[in-house]
N, C-alpha and C positions, 0 to 999 in steps of 0.2 A: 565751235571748236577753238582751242586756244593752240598755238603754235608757236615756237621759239625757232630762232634759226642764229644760233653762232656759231665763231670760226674758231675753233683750240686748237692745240700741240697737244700729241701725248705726250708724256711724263715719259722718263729712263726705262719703266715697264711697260712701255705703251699701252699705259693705260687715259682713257679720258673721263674727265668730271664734268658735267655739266650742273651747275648753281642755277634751282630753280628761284623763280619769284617768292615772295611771302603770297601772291595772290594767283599762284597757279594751283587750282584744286584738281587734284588727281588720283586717285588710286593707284593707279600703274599709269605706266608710261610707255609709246612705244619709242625707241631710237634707231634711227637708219643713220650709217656713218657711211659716207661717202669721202671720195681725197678730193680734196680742194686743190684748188687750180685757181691763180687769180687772173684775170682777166676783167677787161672795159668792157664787155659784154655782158649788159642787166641781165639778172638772172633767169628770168621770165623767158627771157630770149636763147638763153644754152639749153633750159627744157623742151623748150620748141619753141619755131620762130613764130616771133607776132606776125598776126596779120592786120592791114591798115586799119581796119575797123577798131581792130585789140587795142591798138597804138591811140588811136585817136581817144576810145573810152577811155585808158590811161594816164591820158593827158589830164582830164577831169577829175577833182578828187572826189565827188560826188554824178554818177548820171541821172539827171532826173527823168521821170516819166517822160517827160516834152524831149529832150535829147534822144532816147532809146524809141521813139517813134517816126522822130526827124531821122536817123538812124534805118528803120525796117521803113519808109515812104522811100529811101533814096534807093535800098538796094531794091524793093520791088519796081521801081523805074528803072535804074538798070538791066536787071532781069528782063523786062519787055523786049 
């Protein structure tokens, strides 16, 4: 799935545009407009809070296999 995420002004008619890419293939589109609100809080984090795990994956721009099992070893030792 391909996703756009930016921040415009409407225009005098409150109306807004969004300019797709040359390489967004779509038929229809759907758009949710929500009002922005800037804030230091990653966005991630206003939809719901991370949890450490989240954060930590996060940190990673890739998790490899070996990571997401050091990952489920820790918390089933916890869980004990």
């Amino acid at each position: 799935m391909q996703a756009i995420r930016t921040i415009v002004k409407p225009n005098e008619r409150r109306q807004v545009t969004v300019d797709l890419p040359v390489d967004f293939l779509a038929d229809s589109v759907e758009v949710i407009v929500l009002p922005y609100q800037q804030t230091n809080t990653p966005y991630a984090e206003v939809i719901s809070p991370l949890t450490d795990e989240q954060k930590l994956l996060m940190a990673f721009p890739v998790a490899t296999d070996d990571d997401l099992l050091f990952i489920s070893e820790k918390r089933q030792h916890l869980n004990q």
